[in-house]
C-alpha positions as CSV (number, residue, x, y, z in Angstrom):
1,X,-26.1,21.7,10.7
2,X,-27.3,20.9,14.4
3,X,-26.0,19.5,17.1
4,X,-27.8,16.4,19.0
5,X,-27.0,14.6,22.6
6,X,-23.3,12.9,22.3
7,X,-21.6,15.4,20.7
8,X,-23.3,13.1,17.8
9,X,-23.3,16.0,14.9
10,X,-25.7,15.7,11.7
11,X,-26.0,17.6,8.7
12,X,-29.1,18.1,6.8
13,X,-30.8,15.5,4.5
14,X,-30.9,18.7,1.7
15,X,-27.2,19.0,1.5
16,X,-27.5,15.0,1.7
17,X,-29.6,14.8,-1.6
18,X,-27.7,13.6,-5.0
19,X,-27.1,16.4,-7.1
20,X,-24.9,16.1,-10.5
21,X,-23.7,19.5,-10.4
22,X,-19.8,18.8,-11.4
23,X,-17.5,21.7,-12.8
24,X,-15.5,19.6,-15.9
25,X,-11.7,19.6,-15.7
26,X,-10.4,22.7,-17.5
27,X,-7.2,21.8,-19.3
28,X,-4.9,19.2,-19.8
29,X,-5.3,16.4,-17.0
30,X,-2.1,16.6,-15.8
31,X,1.4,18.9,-17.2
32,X,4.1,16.6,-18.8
33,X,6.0,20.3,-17.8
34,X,6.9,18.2,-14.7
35,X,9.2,15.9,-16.0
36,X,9.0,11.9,-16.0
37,X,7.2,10.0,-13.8
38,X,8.8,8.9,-10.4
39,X,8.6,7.0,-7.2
40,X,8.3,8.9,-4.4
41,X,10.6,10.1,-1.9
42,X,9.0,7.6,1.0
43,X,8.4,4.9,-1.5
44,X,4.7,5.3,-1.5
45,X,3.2,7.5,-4.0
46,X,4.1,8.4,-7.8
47,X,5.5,12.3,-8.6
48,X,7.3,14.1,-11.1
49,X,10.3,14.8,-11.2
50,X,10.3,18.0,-10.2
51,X,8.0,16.8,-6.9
52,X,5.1,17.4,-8.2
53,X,2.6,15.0,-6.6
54,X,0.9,13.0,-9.6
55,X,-2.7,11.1,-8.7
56,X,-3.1,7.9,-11.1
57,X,-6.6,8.0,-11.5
58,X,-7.3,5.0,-14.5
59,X,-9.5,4.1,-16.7
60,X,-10.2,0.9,-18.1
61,X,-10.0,1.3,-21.6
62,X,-8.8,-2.2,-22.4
63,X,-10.1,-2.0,-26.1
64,X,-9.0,1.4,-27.1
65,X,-6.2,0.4,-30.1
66,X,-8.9,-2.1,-31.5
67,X,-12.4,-1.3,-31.5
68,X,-12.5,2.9,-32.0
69,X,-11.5,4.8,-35.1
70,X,-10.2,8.2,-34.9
71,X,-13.4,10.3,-34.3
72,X,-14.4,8.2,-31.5
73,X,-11.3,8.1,-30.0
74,X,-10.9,11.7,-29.8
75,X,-14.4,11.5,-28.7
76,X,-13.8,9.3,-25.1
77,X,-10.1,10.9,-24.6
78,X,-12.3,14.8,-24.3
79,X,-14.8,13.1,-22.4
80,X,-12.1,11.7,-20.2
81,X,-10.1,14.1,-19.6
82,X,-13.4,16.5,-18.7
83,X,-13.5,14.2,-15.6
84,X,-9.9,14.2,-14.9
85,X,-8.9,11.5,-15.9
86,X,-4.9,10.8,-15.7
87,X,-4.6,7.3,-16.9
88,X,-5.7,5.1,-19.7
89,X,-5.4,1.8,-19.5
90,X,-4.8,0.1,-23.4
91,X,-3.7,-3.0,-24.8
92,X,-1.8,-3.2,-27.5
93,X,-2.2,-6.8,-29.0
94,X,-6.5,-6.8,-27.6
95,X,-8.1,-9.2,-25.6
96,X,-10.6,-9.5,-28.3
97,X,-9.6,-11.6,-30.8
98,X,-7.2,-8.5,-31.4
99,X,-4.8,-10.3,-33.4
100,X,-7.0,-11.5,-35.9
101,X,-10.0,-9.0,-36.4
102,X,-8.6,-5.9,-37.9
103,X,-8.7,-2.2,-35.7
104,X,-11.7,-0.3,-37.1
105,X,-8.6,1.3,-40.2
106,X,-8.8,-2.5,-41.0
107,X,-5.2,-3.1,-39.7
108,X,-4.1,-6.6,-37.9
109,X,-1.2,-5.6,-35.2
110,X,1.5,-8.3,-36.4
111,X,2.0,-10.3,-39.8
112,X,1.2,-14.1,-39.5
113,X,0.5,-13.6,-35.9
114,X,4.8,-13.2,-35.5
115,X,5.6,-10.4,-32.2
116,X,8.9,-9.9,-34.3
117,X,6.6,-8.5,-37.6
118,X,4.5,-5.8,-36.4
119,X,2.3,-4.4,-38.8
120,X,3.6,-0.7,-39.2
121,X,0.0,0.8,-40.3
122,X,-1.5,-1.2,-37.0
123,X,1.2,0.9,-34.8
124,X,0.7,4.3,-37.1
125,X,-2.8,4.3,-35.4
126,X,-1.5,3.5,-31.8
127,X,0.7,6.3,-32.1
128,X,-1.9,8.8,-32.6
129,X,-3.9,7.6,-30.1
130,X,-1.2,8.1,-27.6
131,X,0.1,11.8,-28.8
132,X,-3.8,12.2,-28.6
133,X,-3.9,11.5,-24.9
134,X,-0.5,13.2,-24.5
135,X,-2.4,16.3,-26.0
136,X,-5.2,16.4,-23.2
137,X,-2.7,15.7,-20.2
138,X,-3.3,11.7,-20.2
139,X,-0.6,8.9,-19.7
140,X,-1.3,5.5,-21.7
141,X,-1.0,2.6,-19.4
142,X,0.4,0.6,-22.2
143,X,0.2,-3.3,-22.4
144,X,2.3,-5.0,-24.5
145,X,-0.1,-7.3,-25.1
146,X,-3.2,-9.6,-22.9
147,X,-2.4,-12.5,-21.3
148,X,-3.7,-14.7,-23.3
149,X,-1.2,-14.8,-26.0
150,X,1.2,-15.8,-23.3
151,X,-1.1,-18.1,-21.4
152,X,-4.5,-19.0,-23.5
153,X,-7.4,-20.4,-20.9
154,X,-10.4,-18.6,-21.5
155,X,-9.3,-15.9,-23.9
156,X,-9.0,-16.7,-27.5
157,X,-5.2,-16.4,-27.9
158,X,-3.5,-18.0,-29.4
159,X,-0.7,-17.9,-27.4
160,X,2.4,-16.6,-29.7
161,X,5.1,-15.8,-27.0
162,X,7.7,-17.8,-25.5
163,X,10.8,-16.3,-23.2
164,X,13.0,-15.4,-26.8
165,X,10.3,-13.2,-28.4
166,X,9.1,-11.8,-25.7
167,X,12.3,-10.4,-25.0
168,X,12.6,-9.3,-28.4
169,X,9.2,-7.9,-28.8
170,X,9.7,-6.2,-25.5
171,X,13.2,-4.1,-26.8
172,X,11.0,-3.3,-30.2
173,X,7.9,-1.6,-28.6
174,X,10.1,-0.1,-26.0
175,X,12.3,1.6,-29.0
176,X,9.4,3.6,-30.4
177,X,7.6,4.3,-27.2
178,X,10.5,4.9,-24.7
179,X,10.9,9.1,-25.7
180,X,7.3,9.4,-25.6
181,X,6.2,11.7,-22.6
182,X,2.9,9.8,-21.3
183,X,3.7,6.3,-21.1
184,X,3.3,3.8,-18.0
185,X,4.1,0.2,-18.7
186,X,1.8,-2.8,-17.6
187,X,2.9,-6.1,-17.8
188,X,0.1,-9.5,-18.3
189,X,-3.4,-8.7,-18.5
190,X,-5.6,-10.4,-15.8
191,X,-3.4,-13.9,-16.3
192,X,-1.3,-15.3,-13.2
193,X,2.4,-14.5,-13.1
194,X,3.1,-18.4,-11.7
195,X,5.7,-20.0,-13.6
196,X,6.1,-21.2,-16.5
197,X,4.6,-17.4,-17.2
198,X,7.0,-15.9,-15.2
199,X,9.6,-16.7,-17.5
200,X,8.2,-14.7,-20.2
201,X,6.4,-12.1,-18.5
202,X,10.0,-10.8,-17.3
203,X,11.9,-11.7,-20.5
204,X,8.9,-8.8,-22.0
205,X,9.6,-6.8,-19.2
206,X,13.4,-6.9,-19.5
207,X,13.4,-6.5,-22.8
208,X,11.4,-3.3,-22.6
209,X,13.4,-1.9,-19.5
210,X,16.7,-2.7,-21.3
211,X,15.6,0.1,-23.9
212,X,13.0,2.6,-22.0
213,X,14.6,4.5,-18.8
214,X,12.1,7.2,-18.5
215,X,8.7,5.3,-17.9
216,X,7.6,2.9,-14.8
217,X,6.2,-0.4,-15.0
218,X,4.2,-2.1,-13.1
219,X,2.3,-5.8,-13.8
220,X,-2.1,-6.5,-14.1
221,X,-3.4,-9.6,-12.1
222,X,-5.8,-11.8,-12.5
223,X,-9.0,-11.0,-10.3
224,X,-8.5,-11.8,-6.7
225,X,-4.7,-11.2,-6.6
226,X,-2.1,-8.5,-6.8
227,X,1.2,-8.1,-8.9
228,X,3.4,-8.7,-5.2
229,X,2.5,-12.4,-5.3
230,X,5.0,-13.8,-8.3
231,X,7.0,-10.2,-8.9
232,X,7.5,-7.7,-6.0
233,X,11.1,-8.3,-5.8
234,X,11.9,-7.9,-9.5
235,X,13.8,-4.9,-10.5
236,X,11.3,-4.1,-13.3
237,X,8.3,-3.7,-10.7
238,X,8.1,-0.1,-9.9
239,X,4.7,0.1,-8.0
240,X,1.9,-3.6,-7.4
241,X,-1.4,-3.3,-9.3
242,X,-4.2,-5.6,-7.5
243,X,-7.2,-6.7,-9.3
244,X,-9.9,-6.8,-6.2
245,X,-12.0,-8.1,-9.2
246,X,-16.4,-8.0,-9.6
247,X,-17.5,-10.4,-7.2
248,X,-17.0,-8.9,-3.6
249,X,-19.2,-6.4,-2.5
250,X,-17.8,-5.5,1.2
251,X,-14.3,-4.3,2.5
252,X,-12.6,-8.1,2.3
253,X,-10.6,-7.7,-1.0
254,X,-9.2,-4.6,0.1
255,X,-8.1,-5.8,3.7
256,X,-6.9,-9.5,1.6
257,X,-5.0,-7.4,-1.0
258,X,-3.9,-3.9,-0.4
259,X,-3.4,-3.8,3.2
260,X,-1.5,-6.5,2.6
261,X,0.5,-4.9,-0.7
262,X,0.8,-1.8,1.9
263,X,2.5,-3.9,4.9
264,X,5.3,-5.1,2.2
265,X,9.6,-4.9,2.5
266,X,10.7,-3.5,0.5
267,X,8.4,-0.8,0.1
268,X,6.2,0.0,-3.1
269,X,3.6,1.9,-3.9
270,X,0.1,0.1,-4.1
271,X,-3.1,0.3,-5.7
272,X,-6.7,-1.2,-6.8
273,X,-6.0,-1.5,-11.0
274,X,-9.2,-3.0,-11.6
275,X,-12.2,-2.8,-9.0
276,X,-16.1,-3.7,-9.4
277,X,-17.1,-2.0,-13.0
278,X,-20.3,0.2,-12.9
279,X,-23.2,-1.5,-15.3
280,X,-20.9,-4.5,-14.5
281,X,-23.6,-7.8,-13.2
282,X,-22.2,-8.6,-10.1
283,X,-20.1,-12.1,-10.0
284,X,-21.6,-12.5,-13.6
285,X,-24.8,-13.0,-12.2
286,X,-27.1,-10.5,-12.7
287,X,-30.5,-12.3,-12.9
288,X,-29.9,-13.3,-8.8
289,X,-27.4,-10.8,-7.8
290,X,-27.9,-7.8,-9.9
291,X,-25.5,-5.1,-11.2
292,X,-23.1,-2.6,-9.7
293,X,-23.5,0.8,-9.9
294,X,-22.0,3.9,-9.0
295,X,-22.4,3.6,-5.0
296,X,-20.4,0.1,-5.5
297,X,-17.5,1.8,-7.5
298,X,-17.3,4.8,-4.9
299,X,-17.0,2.4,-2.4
300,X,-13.9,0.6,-4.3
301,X,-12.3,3.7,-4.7
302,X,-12.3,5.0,-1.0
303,X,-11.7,2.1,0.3
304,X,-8.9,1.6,-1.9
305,X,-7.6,5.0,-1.5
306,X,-7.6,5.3,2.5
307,X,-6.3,1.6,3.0
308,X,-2.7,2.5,1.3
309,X,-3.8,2.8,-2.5
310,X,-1.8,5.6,-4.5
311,X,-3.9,6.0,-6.8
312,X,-7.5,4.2,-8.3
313,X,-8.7,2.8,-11.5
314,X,-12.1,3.4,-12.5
315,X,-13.9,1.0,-15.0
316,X,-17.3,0.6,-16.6
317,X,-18.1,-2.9,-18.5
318,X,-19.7,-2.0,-22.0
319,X,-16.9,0.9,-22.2
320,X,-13.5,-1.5,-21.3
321,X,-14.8,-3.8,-24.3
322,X,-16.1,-0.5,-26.3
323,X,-19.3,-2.6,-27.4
324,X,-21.4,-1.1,-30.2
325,X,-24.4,-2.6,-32.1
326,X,-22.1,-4.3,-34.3
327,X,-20.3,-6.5,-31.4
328,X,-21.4,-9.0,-29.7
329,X,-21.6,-8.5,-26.3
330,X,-18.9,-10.1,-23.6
331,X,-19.9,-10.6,-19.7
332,X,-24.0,-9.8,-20.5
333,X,-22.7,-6.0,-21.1
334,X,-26.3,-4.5,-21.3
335,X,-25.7,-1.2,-23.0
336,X,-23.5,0.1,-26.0
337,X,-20.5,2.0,-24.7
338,X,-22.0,5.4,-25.9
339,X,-24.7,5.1,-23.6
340,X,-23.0,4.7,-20.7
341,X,-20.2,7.5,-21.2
342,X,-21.5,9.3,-18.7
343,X,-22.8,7.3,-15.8
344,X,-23.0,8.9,-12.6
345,X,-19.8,6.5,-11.2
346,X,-17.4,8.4,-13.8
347,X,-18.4,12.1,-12.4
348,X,-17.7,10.8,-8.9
349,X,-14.0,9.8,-10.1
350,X,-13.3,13.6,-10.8
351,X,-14.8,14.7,-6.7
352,X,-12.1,11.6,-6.0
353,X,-9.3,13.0,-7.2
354,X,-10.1,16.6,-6.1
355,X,-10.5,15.4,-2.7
356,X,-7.2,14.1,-2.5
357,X,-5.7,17.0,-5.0
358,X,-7.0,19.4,-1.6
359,X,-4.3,18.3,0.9
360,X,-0.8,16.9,0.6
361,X,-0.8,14.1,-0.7
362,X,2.6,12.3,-0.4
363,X,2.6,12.6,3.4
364,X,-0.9,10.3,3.3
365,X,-0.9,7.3,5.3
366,X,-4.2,4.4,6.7
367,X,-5.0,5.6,9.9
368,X,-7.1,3.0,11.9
369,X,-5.8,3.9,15.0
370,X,-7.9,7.2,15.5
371,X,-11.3,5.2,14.5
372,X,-13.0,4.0,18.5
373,X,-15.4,2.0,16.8
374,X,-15.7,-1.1,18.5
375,X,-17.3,-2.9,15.0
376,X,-18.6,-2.2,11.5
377,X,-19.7,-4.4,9.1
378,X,-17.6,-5.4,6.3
379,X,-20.1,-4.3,3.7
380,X,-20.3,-0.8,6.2
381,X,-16.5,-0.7,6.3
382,X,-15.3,2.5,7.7
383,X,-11.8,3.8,7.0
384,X,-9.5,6.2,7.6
385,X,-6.5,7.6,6.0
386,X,-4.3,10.8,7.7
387,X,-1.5,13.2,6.7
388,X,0.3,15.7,9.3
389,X,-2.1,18.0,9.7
390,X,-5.1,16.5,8.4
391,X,-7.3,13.4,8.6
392,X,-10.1,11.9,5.8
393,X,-12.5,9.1,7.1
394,X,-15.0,7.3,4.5
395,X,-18.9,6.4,5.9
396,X,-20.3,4.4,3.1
397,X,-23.7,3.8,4.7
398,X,-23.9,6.1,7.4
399,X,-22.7,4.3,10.8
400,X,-21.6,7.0,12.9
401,X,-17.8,6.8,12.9
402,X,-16.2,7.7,16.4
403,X,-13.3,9.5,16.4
404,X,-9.9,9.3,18.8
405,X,-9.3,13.1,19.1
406,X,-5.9,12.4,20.8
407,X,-4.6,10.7,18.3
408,X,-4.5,13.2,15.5
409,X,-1.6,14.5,16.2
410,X,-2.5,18.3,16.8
411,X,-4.8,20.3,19.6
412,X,-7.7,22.1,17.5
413,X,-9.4,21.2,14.7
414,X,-12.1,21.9,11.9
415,X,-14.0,19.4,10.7
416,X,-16.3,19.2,7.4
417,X,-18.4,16.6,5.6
418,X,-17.5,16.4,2.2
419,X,-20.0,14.6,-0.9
420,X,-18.8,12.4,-2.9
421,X,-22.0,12.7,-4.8
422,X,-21.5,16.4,-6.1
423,X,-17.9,17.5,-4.7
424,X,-19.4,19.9,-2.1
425,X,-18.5,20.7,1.5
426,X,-19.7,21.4,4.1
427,X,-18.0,22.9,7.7
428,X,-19.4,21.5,10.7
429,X,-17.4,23.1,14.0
430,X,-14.1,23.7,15.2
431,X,-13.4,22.1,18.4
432,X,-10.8,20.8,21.0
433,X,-9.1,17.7,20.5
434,X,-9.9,15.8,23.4
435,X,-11.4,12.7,24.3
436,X,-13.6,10.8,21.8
437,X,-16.4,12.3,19.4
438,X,-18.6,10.7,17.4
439,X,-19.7,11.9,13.8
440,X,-22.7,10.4,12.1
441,X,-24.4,12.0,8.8
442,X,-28.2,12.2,8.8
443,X,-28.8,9.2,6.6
444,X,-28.1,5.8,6.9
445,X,-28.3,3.1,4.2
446,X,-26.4,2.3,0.9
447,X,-25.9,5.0,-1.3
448,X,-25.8,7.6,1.6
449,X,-21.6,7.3,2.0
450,X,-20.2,10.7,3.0
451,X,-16.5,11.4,4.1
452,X,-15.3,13.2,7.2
453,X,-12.2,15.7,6.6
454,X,-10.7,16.6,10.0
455,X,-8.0,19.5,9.7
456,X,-5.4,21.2,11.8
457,X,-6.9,24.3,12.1
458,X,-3.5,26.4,12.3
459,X,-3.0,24.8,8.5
460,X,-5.2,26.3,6.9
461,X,-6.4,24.3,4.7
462,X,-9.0,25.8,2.2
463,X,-12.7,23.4,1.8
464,X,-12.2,19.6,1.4
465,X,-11.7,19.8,-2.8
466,X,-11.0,23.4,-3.4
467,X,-8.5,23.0,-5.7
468,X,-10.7,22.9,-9.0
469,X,-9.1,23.3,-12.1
């Protein structure tokens, strides 16, 4: 580390460098010892009962129930829950022409394509799926079923539910899911909640609350949008989901959608269920635009995180569909799902959620007001986020972020650049909190995003993600 004119501090282009050097998760992802799942205190965050603070960090693995057999199923939980993973995000009737092509048992979920006949061998393997993730410390963000058997468009359908058995269908699969320990309910499945879907989208949820008093709910958007715009005042929403979606490449979704979900009465917690995939071709485009990677899905995630978010889904685009050489592919997926178990995006997740793991969580809040910047680029958006005694601000492409001192809210500090890369820190100086100081890494340019961490130094804080389990 040296120090240059401006009290302008950089650190070296060797601790910089990429380096894939990540210590797995050891254990289960999280401990169901905690009791059920909560809101928290000030409305913001998810915890346990016992006030344990809980991170939602999802995976999109839409396909799960439909296209994997047992062997690989235990095969992507592991690899999962290696990279701390907490949530994974299922559907129970698949997007996939999941009514009518058989799971890989050869099972169809329902008999004649009736919500009130489900196929009892079909469900036999979705409940070893979920006491498998239950096993490794994972929830199940169950969906009832994707939106297009409620509202066709561009799936395949065919729509099967109206507002009776929905309700119906909602009190079954909430009787034999509702003592499980690792369930979160999602409503829809990328479809608008506009009328005349409302109606049955909250005859489901009904229906399942009526029965299931230890899981929350919450409802999946279609891309662009966020669960607040048709349900935020309905009992059954516990905490919004947004879809920011795979077109945008800069900070606009997150200002449009989650600052927005954040600013809401009455309050609710708020996060980014589906982002930009990694290997995903940007906008469907990828002969002119190209294809995000993992610098694009960091991006979502910190951005997410430090504008209000609770938690963050992660998603890659062969592994949401599960696409092996016997499918065909959907959305130009490029690679079979094996292949791409372990891009560099999905490590990242795990230095994610042991960033925010390092400091109280529950007490987080956006914190604009200490950035003095007087612009950044959208596509250079940086953001800050601050708890009592400690402060985290995101650099995605190395703009020196400028820093009000005074409005931190304590009189010394330590500050340390943290990797998002490999999970490392790095301290950079104690100092006095006054006036303005400008921090700027090295580097500039995309795929060169670092975050600040600013402590109280009388807390006492161990490095920026110590806490590695």
């Amino acid at each position: 580390m040296r120090i240059v004119k401006g009290a302008v501090l950089v650190i070296s282009s060797i601790y910089m460098a990429f380096a894939q050097e990540e210590t797995p998760w050891q254990g289960p992802s999280v401990d169901f010892k905690h009791g059920k799942l909560i809101i928290s205190e000030n409305k913001r965050f998810l915890m346990f009962e016992d006030k344990t603070p809980f991170f939602y960090l999802g995976d999109t693995g839409w396909e799960l129930f439909h296209r994997l057999d047992k062997q690989e199923t235990e095969m992507y939980l592991e690899n999962r829950r290696t990279k701390g993973f907490t949530v994974i995000q299922a559907v129970v009737l698949a997007e996939l022409d999941g009514l009518n092509t058989p799971n890989r048992e050869g099972e169809k979920p329902l008999i004649n394509n009736d919500p009130l006949q489900p196929n009892e061998k079909y469900f036999q393997h979705v409940d070893w799926v979920v006491k498998k993730a239950a096993e490794k410390g994972m929830f199940i963000g169950m969906l009832p079923t994707w939106g297009d058997k409620v509202d066709k468009q561009w799936g395949q359908g065919p729509v099967i539910f109206n507002k009776d058995n929905a309700l119906k269908y909602g009190q079954w699969i909430a009787s034999r899911y509702k003592d499980y320990p690792n369930i979160i309910w999602i409503m829809g499945g990328d479809r608008s909640g506009a009328q005349p879907n409302s109606e049955i989208w909250n005859a489901m949820a009904i229906g399942i609350k009526s029965i299931d008093k230890n899981h929350l709910m919450t409802y999946h958007p279609i891309g662009g949008k966020s669960s607040s715009e048709w349900f935020h005042n309905a009992e059954w929403l516990d905490f919004n989901m947004a879809q920011t979606g795979h077109c945008e490449r800069s900070y606009a979704p997150y200002k449009k959608i989650i600052a927005a979900d954040y600013a809401l009465n009455p309050i609710k917690p708020c996060f980014d269920g589906e982002p930009r995939y990694e290997d995903h071709p940007v906008c469907w485009d990828p002969s002119t635009l190209g294809w995000f990677n993992d610098v694009d899905v960091r991006m979502a995630a910190y951005w997410n995180l430090f504008t209000g978010g609770f938690g963050h889904t992660y998603g890659c685009h062969p592994i949401w569909q599960f696409k092996s050489e016997k499918d065909e592919p959907i959305g130009f997926a490029r690679h079979n799902w094996k292949e791409v178990i372990d891009l560099p995006g999905s490590w990242d997740m795990l230095n994610v959620r042991r960033l925010m793991e390092s400091r109280p969580m529950l007490e987080r809040k956006p914190a604009q007001e200490i950035l003095a910047n007087e612009y950044v680029p959208e596509t250079d958006f940086i953001v800050a986020t601050k708890g009592k005694n400690y402060a985290f601000i995101y650099i995605p492409t190395g703009w020196g972020a400028t820093i009000r001192l005074d409005k931190l809210g304590w009189k010394k500090s330590v500050a340390w650049w943290y990797n998002p890369r490999n999970g490392k820190a790095l301290k950079i100086e104690e100092f006095e909190n006054n006036g303005t100081k400008i921090f700027k890494p090295e580097k500039e340019g995309r795929g060169n995003d670092i975050i600040l961490v600013i402590d109280n130094i009388e807390a006492g804080f161990n490095e920026p993600g110590y806490s590695k389990k």
